[in-house]
N, C-alpha and C positions, 0 to 999 in steps of 0.2 A: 810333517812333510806336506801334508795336504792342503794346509794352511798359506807354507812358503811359495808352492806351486800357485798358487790363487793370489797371493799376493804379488807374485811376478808378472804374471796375465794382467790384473788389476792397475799393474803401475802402469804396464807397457800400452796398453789400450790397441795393441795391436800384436801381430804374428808376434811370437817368442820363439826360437828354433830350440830345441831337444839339445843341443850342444850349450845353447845360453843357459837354460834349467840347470842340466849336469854342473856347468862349470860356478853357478851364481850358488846353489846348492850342494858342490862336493860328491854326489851323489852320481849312480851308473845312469844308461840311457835304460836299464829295463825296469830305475826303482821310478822313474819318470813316466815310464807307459803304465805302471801301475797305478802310481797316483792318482793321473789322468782319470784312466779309466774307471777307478774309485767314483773319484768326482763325479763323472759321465753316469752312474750309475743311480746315483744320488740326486739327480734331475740335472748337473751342470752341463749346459748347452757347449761344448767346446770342438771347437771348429781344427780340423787338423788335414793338414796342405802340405805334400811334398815340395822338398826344397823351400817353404818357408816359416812354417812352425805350428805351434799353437795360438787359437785365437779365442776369450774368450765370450760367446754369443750373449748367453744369459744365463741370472742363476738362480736359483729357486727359493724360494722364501723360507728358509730353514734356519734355526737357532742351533748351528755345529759349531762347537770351538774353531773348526776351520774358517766357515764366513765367518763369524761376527770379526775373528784374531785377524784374517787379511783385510777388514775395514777400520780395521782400530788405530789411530793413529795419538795414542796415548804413550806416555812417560813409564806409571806404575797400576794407572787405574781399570784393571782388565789384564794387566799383561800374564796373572796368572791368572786362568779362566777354564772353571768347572761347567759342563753345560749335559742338561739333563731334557728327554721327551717326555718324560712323565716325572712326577717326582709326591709319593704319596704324602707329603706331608707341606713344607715353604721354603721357599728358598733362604727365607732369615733362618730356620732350624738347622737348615743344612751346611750356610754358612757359615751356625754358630761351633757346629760340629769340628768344619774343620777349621774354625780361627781356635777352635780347644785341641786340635793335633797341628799346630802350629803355621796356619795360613797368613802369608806376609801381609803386612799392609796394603790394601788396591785390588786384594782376590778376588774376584768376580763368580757367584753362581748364574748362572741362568737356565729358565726352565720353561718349553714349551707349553704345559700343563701344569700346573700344581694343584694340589687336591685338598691341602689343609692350609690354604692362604687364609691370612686374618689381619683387620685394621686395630685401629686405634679403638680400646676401650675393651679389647675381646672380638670387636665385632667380625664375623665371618665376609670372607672374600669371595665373591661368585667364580666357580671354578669354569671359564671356556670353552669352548672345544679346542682341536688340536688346531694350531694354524693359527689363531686368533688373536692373541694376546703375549703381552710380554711379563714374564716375572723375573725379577732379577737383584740381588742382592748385592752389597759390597761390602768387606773388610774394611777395618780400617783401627788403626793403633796410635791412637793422639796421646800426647804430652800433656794435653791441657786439665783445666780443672772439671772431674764432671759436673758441674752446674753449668757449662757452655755447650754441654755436649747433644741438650736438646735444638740449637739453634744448626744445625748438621742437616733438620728436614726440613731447615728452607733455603739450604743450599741448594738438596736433592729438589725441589719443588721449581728450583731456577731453574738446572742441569734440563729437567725434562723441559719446563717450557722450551729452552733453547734448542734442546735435539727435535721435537715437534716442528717448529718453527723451519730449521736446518732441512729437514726431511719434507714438509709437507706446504710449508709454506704458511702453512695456522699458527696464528698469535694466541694461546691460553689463557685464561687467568689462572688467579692462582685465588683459591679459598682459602683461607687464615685455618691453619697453616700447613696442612698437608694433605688437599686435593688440590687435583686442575682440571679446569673447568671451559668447556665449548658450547655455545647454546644455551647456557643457566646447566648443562647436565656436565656429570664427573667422566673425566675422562682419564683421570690418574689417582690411586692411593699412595700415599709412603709412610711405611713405619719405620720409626727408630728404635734399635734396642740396645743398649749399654749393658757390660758386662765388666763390673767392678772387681777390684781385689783389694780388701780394707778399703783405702780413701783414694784410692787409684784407678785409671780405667786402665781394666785387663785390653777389651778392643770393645768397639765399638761396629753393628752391625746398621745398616740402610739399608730397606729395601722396598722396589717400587712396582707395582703394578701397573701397566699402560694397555687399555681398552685399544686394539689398532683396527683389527681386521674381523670384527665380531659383525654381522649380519640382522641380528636382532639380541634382546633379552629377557630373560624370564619377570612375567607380567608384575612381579614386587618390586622390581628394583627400573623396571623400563621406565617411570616417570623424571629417573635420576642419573640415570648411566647414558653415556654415548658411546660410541667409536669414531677413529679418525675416518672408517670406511662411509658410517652412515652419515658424516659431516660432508665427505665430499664425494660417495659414490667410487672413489679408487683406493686400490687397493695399496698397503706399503710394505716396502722391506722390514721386517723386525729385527732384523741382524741390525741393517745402515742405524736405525732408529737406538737400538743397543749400544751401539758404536758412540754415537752423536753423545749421546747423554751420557756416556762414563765418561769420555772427552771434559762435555762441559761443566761435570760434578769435579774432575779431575780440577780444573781452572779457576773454578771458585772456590774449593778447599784450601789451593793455596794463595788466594786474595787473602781468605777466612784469617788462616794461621799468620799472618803478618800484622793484626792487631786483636788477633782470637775474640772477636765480636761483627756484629755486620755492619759497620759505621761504614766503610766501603761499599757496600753492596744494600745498604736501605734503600734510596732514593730509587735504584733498579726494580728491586722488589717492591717496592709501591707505587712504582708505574704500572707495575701487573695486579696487582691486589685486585681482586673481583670487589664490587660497595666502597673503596674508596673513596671519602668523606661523603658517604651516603648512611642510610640508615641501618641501625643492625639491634640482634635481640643476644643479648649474654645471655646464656643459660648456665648458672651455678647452680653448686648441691644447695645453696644458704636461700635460692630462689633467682627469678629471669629478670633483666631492664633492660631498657632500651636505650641506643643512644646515637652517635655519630660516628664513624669508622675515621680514625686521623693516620692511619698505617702505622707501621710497626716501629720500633725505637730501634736502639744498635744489640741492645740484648734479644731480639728477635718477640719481643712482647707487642701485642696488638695497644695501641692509645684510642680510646674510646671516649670522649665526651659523655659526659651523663646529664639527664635534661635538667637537671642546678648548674650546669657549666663546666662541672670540675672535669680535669683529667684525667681518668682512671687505669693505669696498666696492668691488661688481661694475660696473664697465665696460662697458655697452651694446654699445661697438663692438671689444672684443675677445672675448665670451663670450657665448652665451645662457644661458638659464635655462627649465628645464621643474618642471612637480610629477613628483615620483617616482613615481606611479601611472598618465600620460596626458599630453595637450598640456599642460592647465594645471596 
């Protein structure tokens, strides 16, 4: 209800009268002053004028299934949308919970806080204060084969540049293959987690971590971490930001699935490639070389020159990849 109310305000950008609500929603005039007043309660600035309606002034930076769902203007990605203030453990756990009690393709967790976020490798996720940061997961139930199903986090890794961008007007890169990056410092994680049955994917979970509204960090990770705050000093919506980036994961997934490879969307992606044919160090278990970054191929593999000339394509889940000088 609170949701439909905020998105009728949002369309109309101006007075809604109490009879338009009622009639646009089905609904009485006192389940309408209750809403409101919800809202009103919740920090929503809402301006109310006899004889011409609701208006809504401003609203507060909050991750409620009601904002993020009245700024959503997606198809399937988000449209069913779990959203939590605290959540002891990640929003990929919780995701996976309920893509295992039968969450449709495009179900959206998001979580003010989470407390047991983790990257790629095990590595632990800096938990924020409240207000700060976004964490957010998605469902998703593909057809295809899993061995494509790792090239999904450089969809997510597009999605956010774009909602970044849409939102704040910052152009990110992207670190090979699943941070973003402002300054030389990370401003986004994403993991992927696949969840098989025999030689089939059960669903498939995404989920992404965005530094927005963080103030400072704790002195291990401040050489590496940024926010969009201390990039530009303002502060942002993490709902709009929510919104923007299911939007644009939604729109590349289905570029994706029309040739289930990224042959469509490379050339995109290696316009943002943070070293793009500059210099970078592989780090395998077998030991590290160096070489020249030639971006990604359609299987979503990093091309790296090695200093004999050759070729080489790098493997996301067996190797990272850094610049020779720093993170990126």
């Amino acid at each position: 209800m609170k949701r439909k109310v905020l998105l009728l305000l949002r369309q109309s950008g101006d007075y809604v009268s109490g009879q338009e609500i009622c009639d646009a929603l089905g609904v009485s005039r006192t389940a309408v002053w209750k809403a409101i007043n919800s809202l009103k309660e919740e920090g929503y600035q809402i301006e109310a004028v006899q004889n011409k309606g609701y208006r809504l002034v401003s609203a507060p930076d909050v991750l409620t299934g009601a904002e993020i769902g009245s700024l959503l203007k997606s198809r399937w990605a988000g449209q069913e949308l779990e959203t939590h203030e605290r959540i002891a453990f990640s929003t990929n756990l919780r995701a996976k919970q309920w893509a295992d009690d039968g969450a449709p393709h495009g179900a959206l967790v998001v979580a003010d806080v989470q407390e047991g976020g983790k990257g790629r490798r095990g590595r632990a996720w800096v938990t924020p204060p409240p207000g700060a940061a976004i964490a957010m997961s998605v469902v998703l139930r593909p057809k295809f084969s899993p061995l494509k199903a790792s090239m999904l986090t450089l969809l997510a890794a597009l999605a956010v540049r774009d909602g970044v961008f849409q939102v704040t007007g910052l152009s990110p890169v992207i670190k090979w293959p699943n941070d973003l990056v402002l300054s030389g410092k990370k401003i986004c994680g994403i993991l992927t987690e696949m969840i098989l049955e025999e030689e089939y994917i059960q669903y498939v979970v995404v989920g992404i971590g965005i530094n927005v509204n963080q103030v400072e960090f704790p002195e291990d990770v401040r050489e590496k971490a940024t926010s969009l705050f201390l990039e530009t000093g303002k502060h942002f919506s993490r709902a709009e930001l929510t919104a923007r980036t299911a939007e644009a994961f939604e729109r590349y997934y289905e570029i994706f699935l029309q040739t289930e490879d990224l042959s469509a969307l490379q050339e995109d992606y290696n316009r943002s490639l943070a070293g793009m044919n500059g210099p970078v160090q592989v780090l395998a278990p077998s030991g590290g070389w160096d070489g020249t970054s030639l971006g990604i191929d359609a299987g979503g593999s990093l091309l790296v020159r090695d200093a004999e000339g050759k070729i080489q394509s790098v493997n996301a889940g067996e190797v990272s990849v850094r610049g020779l000088y720093g993170y990126v």
